[in-house]
N, C-alpha and C positions, 0 to 999 in steps of 0.2 A: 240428462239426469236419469234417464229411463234407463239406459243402458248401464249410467253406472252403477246402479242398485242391481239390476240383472247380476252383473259381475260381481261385484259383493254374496249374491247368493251361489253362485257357482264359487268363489274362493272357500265361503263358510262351506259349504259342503267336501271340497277337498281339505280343508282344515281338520272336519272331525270324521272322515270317513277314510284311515290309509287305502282302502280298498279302492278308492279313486284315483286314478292315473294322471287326467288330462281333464281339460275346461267342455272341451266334446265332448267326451265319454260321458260327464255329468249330464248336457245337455241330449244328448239322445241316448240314454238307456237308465236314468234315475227319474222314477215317477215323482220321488219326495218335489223336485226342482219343476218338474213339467207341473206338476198341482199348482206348485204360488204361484207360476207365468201364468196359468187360465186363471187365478184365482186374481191375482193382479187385474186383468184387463173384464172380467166380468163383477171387480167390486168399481172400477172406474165408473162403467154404466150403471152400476145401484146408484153411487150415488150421484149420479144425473138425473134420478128417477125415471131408468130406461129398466125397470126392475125386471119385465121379464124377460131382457137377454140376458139381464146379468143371473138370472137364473139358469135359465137354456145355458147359458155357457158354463157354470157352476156344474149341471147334471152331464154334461159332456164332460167336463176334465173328472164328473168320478167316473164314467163310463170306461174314460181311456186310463187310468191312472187306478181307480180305486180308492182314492181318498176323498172324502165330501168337506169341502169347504163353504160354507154357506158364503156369498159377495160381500153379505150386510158384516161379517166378522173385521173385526178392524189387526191388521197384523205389522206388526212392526219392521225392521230392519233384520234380512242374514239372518231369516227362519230355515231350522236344516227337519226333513223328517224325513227321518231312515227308513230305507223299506216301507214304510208306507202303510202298506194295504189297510184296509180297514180303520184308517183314523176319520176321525169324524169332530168337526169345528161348527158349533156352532153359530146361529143367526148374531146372538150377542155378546160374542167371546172377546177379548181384547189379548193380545200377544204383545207382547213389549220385544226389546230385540235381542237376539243372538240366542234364542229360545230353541232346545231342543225336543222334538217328539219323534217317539219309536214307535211301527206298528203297532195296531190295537186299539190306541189310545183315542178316549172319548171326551170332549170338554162340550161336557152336555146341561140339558137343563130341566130343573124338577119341578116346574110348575107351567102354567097355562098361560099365564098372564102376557102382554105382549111388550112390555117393558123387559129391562135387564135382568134375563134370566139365567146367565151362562157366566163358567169364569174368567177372573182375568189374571193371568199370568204374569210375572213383572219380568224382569231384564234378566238375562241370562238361566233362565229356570228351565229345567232338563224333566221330560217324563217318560216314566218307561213303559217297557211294552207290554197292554195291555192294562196300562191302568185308566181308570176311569176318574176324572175330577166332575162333580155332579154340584152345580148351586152357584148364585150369584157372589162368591166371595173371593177374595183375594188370595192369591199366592204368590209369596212377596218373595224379592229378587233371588237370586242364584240357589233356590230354594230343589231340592234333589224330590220324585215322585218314584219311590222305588215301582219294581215289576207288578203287576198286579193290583195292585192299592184299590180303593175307593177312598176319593178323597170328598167328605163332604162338609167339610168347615173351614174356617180363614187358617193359614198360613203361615209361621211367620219366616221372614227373609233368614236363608242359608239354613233352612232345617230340612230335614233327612225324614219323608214319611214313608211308611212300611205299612203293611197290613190292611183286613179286612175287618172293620172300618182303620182306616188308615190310623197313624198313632206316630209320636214324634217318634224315632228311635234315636239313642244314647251315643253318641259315636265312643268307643273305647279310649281315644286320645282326643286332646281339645283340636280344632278344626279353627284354625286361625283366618280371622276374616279376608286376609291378602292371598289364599290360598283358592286360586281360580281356576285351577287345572280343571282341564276337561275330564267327567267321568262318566264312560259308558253307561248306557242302560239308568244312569243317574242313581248306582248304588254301589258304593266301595264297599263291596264284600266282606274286606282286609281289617275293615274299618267300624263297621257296625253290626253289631251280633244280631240276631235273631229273637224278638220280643218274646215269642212264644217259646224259642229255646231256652230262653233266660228267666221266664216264667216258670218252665216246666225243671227248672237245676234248681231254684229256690226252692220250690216244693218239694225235690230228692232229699237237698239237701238239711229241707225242715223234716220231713220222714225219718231218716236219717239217727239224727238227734232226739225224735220222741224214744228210736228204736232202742237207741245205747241207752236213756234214762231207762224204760221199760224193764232194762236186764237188771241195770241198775236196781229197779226197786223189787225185782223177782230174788234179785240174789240175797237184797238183804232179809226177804222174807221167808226165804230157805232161811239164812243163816239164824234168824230167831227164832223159823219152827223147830230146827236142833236145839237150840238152847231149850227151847218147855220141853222137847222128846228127853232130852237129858236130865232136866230136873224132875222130871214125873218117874223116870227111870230110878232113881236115884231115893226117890219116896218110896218108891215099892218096896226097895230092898231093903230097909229099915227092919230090925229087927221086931 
């Protein structure tokens, strides 16, 4: 059984990674892969309450790897995380399966308390690099975490967040729920405009419109100050 989940995580990473050749090549030169195997066998001894190897093993796979997987994180099935470096999982995260994370990313937590403080992820949910999901809430299934983000509220399943504070964005065409394709970096460029680009066109284009009424009401005020210049014109020369 151990092994066949091993191999399920080397297929998911040749699946979403072309840059992957061969089931070896995942296995000794892809940190994403080496992190779940220590992270695997040091969340077995958490919860044995063998806690501080499964710690000690934890601080070894970031040492060797560079990603921190806390043991106590519960992670699902065919977790792939690209390049790596610098992702950080924390004590009370929960990962559902086929979950993708890119360097960077942080699934951290904003309070003290030692209860659930970190997020949980649902099925198929992709995060990019560098973004940060911060609080004990949900991000529901196939749900996209553009580059950068700070995500710090619930979620809902198959939305697209962007931004600082993160924010649903619009996709340009409807994004039908059977539509699974895998998307890099978890944001179709192609596909979802720019919140603040889209902000900043509505304000051009409300500028814009004040500008032409403006002339609008300059022109008409020429045009009437002719007409009194004409009529007062027109009095003087009265005999």
């Amino acid at each position: 059984m151990f092994l066949k989940k091993l191999r399920e995580e080397i297929d998911a990473t040749i699946a979403r990674d072309p840059a992957a050749r061969s089931r070896i090549e995942v296995v000794l030169c892809y940190p994403g892969f080496q992190a779940i195997l220590i992270y695997r066998l040091a969340h077995w001894f958490w919860v044995r309450k063998w806690r501080l190897t499964g710690r000690f093993l934890s601080h070894v796979g970031r040492v060797l790897t560079g990603i921190e997987i806390h043991p106590g994180a519960k992670i699902g099935r065919r977790l792939f995380i690209d390049h790596g470096m610098a992702v950080v999982i924390g004590e009370t995260a929960e990962i559902g399966d086929d979950v993708t994370l890119y360097q960077g990313v942080t699934l951290g937590g904003t309070s003290l308390h030692s209860g659930k403080r970190h997020p949980t992820l649902g099925d198929g949910v992709i995060v990019g690099s560098g973004a940060q999901v911060l609080g004990s809430f949900t991000v529901g299934a196939r749900a996209r975490i553009g580059a950068n983000a700070v995500v710090l509220a619930e979620v809902p399943p198959g939305a697209t967040m962007v931004g600082i504070p993160a924010k649903q964005a619009v996709p340009r065409k409807a994004v039908q729920p059977e539509d699974c394709r895998f998307l890099p970096y978890g944001t179709p460029c192609d596909e979802i405009p720019d919140p603040v680009a889209r902000v900043l066109n509505a304000l051009l284009d409300e500028v814009t419109a004040l500008r032409a009424r403006v002339s609008a009401l300059e022109g008409e005020a020429v045009h009437h100050g002719n007409g009194h210049a004409l009529a007062a014109d027109s009095v003087e020369r009265r005999p």
